[in-house]
C-alpha positions, 0 to 999 in steps of 0.5 A, spaced: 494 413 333 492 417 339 498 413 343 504 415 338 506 423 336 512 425 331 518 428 334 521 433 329 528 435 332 529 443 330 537 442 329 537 435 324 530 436 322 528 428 322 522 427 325 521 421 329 516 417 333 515 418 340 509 413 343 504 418 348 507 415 355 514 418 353 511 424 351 506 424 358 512 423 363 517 428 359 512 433 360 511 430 368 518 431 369 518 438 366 512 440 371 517 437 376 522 442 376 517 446 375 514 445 382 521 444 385 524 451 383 519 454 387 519 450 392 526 452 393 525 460 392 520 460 397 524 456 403 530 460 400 525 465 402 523 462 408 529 460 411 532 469 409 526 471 413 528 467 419 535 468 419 532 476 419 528 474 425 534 471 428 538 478 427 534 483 427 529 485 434 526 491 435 526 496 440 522 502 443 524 509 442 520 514 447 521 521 443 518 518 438 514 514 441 516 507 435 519 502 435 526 501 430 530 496 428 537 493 431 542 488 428 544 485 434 551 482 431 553 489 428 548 493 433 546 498 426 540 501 427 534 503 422 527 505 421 524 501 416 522 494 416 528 489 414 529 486 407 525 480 404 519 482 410 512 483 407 507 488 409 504 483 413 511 480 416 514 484 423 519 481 428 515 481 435 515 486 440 521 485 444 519 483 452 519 487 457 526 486 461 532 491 463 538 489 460 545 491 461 549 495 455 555 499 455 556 507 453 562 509 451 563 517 452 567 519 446 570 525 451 573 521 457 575 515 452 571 511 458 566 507 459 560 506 463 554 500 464 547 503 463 541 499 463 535 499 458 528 496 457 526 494 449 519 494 450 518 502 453 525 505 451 526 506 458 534 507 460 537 508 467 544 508 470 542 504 476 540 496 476 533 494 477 534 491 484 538 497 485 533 502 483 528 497 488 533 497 494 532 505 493 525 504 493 525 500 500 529 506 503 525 511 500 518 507 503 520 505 509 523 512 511 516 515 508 513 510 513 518 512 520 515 519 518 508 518 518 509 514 525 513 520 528 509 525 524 514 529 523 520 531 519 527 530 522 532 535 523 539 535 524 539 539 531 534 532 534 539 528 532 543 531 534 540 532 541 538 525 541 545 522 540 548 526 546 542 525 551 542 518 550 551 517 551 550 522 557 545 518 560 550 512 563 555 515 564 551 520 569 548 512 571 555 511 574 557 518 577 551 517 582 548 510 581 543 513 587 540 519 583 533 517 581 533 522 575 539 517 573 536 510 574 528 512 570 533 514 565 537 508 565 531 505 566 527 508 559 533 506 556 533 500 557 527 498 556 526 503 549 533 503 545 537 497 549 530 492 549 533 489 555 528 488 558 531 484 564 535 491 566 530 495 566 524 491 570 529 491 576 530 499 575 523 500 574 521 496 580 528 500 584 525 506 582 517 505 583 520 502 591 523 509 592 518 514 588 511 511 588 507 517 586 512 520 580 508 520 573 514 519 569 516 513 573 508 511 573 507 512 566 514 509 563 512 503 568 505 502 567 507 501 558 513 497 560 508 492 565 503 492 559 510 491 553 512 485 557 505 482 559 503 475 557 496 473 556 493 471 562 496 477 564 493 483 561 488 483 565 490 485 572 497 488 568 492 492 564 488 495 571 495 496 574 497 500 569 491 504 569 492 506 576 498 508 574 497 513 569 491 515 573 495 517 579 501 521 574 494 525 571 494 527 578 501 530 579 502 531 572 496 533 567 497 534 560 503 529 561 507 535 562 513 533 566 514 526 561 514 530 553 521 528 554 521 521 555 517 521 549 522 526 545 528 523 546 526 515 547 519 513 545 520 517 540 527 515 538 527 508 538 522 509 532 527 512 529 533 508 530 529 502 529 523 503 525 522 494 523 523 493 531 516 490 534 518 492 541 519 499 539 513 499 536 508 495 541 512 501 546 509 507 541 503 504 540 502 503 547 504 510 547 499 512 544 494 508 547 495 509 553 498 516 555 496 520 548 490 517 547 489 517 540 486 510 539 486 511 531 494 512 531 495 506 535 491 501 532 496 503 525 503 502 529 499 495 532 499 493 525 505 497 523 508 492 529 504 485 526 506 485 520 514 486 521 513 481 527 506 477 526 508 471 530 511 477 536 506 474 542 506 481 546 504 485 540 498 481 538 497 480 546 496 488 547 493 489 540 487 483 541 486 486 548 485 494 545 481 492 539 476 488 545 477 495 549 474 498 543 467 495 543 461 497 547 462 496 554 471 496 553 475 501 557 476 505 551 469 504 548 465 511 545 472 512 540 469 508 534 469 501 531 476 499 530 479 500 523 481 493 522 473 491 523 471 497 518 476 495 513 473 487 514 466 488 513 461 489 508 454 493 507 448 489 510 443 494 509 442 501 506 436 505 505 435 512 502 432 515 508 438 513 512 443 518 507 449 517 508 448 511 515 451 504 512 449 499 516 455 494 517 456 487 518 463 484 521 464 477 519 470 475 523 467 478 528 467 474 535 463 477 539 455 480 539 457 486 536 457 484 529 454 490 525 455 497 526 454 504 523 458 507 518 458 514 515 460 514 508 461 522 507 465 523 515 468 516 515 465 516 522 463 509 525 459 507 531 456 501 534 451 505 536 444 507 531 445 514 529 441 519 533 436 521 526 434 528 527 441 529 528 442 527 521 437 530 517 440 537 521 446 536 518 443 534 511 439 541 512 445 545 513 449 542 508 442 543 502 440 547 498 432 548 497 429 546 491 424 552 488 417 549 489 409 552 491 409 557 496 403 554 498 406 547 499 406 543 505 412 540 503 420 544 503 425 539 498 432 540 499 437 537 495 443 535 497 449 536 493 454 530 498 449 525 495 447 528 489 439 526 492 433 530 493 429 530 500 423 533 503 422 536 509 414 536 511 412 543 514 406 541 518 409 534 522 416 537 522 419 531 519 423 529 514 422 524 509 427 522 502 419 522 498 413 524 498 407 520 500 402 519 496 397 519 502 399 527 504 396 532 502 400 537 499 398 544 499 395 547 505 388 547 506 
C-alpha cells in the first residue's frame, strides 16, 4: 500500500488511484523547475552585472579626492555604485593611462583636445610625449647651465653672435694679422669642429708667435682634443710646455678670459650634446682653470652623449690616471668616478668620520683610499690623526664629569657619539680603558 496514493481532483471531486513512482517523479519534476527558475534569476543576475562591468569604469576625482562612476556609452556620471552591484561587487580601478577627451566650451561653441588620467584624476592640455619633450628641454638647458655655471642673458647672446660672424670676415680684410688667424683658428676648432682648418692656423700661428699665451693655450687644448692614444703622453708634456710658458706672459690667464667667453664657452651653449665641445671644456678646465672636479663632471657629461668617442675616453682615462699618487695631478683627491664605485672596507670608532675604501675595478695598486663621510674629502693618503681629533674637539662640546678626572669627554654632535680626551698622555681615545686609572693621584 506504501506504493499507491489516492488522488482527489478539487474540481470533479473524484479520487483516483496514483502508483508512488508517479507521484516521486511529479514531484521531481516540480523541484526541477524550481531549481531552474533560480538558476535563470541568478545568470540573468550574472549576466546584468556583467553588462554593468562592460558599461560602467570609474574614475578618480582630485578634490574630492573618490572615485565616480561613468557610463561610458551615455558619459552620465554618478557617485553611488551602479544598480544590481552588491556591497561586496565593485568595478575595478581604472589604469593608470593618459586619454584623450574633447572639452567643448559653451561660450567660443568650440572645442578643444585635453588629456586625462583615470587612476589620478589628473588633466593636462598637453599630451604626455608632449609634456616629456618639455621635460627633455627643460633638463638639458638645467644641464648647460650647470656646465657653464651661469644664468645666460640677452646681451651675451647677443655680443656672442656679432663676434663670431665678425671674426671671418675680418680673417678676409687681412688674412696676415695674427689677432685674425688665432681667431679663425679658435673658431674652428670650437664652433665649426673643423679640425683639419684649425690644426693649420694654429701651427701658422704658433711659427710666427711662439711665445703668445692665447696661441700656447688654444694650441696646447687643441693638441690634446685631437691626440690619439699612443699619443697622450708626448701631446700631454707638449702641452704642459705650453701652458707653462703662457703662465709666464700671462698669469692668472688674463689675456685669454675672452677666449674662453666667447668660444669655450659658447660652443657649450650652441652645442650643449656635442662631444668635441665638451672634451674642449673639460680639458678647459683641466688644463687651464684647474678645477679637477668640474672636468671630471663635463668628462662624463661628453661619454655619455658620445661613449664610443675615442678623444674623449683617451683624455679622460689619461686625467683619471694623472689623479692618482705620483700623476701630474695627484694631491687634488680620489676621483669621483673612483668614490662613486667603492664600497667601505673597514671602519672603526676611533677613525670617526675616516672610512677606509676599496675600489673594485681598480687597475692600479691604489685600490683603497680614505674617505670623509661629513666634508666628502677623499685621499690616498691615511689621515694625519692629530689633526682630526683637533677638528673633532673643535666641533664638540665637553660632557660635565669629575674635576678630579683624568680623563675630558666630549660629544660630538656631527657623529652623535662621545670620545675622551686623557689629560696626563695628551691622547684621545673613543673610550675609556679599563687599565687607567681615572682620577688623579
Amino acid at each position: 500500500m506504501d506504493r499507491i496514493d489516492v488522488h482527489h481532483d478539487p474540481v470533479s471531486k473524484k479520487g483516483s488511484i496514483v502508483l508512488q513512482f508517479e507521484t516521486d517523479a511529479k514531484r521531481f519534476e516540480q523541484m526541477a523547475i524550481v531549481l531552474q527558475r533560480v538558476w535563470r534569476g541568478k545568470r540573468a543576475r550574472m549576466m546584468a552585472k556583467e553588462e554593468i562591468f562592460r558599461q560602467y569604469e570609474k574614475c578618480f576625482d582630485m578634490t574630492l579626492r573618490a572615485f565616480f562612476y561613468v557610463n561610458i556609452h551615455t558619459s552620465q556620471k554618478q557617485w553611488s555604485k551602479p544598480r544590481l552591484l552588491s556591497e561586496n561587487d565593485d568595478i575595478d580601478d581604472p589604469p593608470d593611462e593618459w586619454r584623450a577627451a574633447e572639452y567643448f566650451d559653451q561660450e567660443t561653441k568650440t572645442s578643444k583636445n585635453y588629456y586625462f588620467n583615470p587612476r589620478t584624476g589628473q588633466s593636462s592640455w598637453i599630451t604626455e610625449e608632449d609634456a616629456a619633450r618639455i621635460l627633455q628641454r627643460k633638463f638639458r638647458a638645467r644641464i648647460t647651465q650647470d656646465l657653464i655655471m651661469s644664468n645666460l642673458n640677452f646681451s651675451q647672446i647677443v655680443h656672442a653672435v656679432k663676434y663670431t660672424e665678425e671674426i671671418e670676415r675680418k680673417y678676409k680684410q687681412n688674412p696676415l694679422k695674427l689677432s685674425s688667424r688665432v681667431n679663425l683658428a679658435l673658431l674652428y676648432h670650437c664652433l665649426k669642429f673643423d679640425l683639419p682648418s684649425a690644426k693649420s692656423l694654429y701651427e701658422d700661428a704658433i711659427s710666427h708667435s711662439s711665445c703668445h699665451p692665447v696661441i700656447s693655450r688654444a694650441y696646447g687644448i687643441f693638441i690634446l682634443a685631437t691626440a690619439c692614444e699612443t699619443e697622450m703622453i708626448n701631446n700631454f708634456k707638449t702641452a704642459c710646455k705650453l701652458f707653462d710658458d703662457a703662465e709666464v706672459l700671462d698669469p692668472g690667464a688674463i689675456k685669454f678670459r675672452s677666449a674662453i667667453e666667447n668660444f669655450f664657452y659658447w660652443s657649450i651653449i650652441m652645442h650643449p650634446n656635442n662631444p668635441i665641445a665638451l672634451l674642449n671644456y673639460a680639458l678647459l678646465h683641466q688644463c687651464i682653470l684647474g678645477e679637477y672636479y668640474r672636468a671630471e663632471k663635463i668628462y662624463r657629461r661628453a661619454l655619455s652623449v658620445d661613449s664610443k668617442n675615442s678623444n674623449v675616453s683617451n683624455n679622460y682615462n689619461f686625467f683619471i690616471d694623472q689623479l692618482y699618487p705620483g700623476g701630474f695631478y695627484a694631491g687634488n683627491g680620489v676621483p669621483n668616478v673612483v668614490i662613486r664605485r667603492s664600497q667601505i672596507k673597514e671602519t672603526r670608532p676611533a677613525w670617526g668620520e675616516w672610512r677606509l675604501m676599496f675600489d673594485p675595478l681598480c687597475t692600479n695598486s691604489y685600490d683603497s683610499f680614505w674617505y670623509n663621510s661629513i666634508d666628502f674629502v677623499s685621499s690616498f693618503d691615511e689621515p694625519n690623526w692629530k689633526n682630526v681629533w683637533a677638528t673633532r674637539v673643535r666641533r664638540s662640546s665637553i660632557v660635565p664629569t669629575d674635576p678630579d678626572s683624568l680623563w675630558v669627554e666630549y660629544f660630538d654632535p656631527k657623529l652623535r657619539s662621545s670620545f675622551l680626551y686623557n689629560r696626563t698622555t695628551d691622547e684621545y681615545a673613543w673610550k675609556r680603558s679599563a687599565t687607567t686609572p681615572t682620577k688623579c693621584i
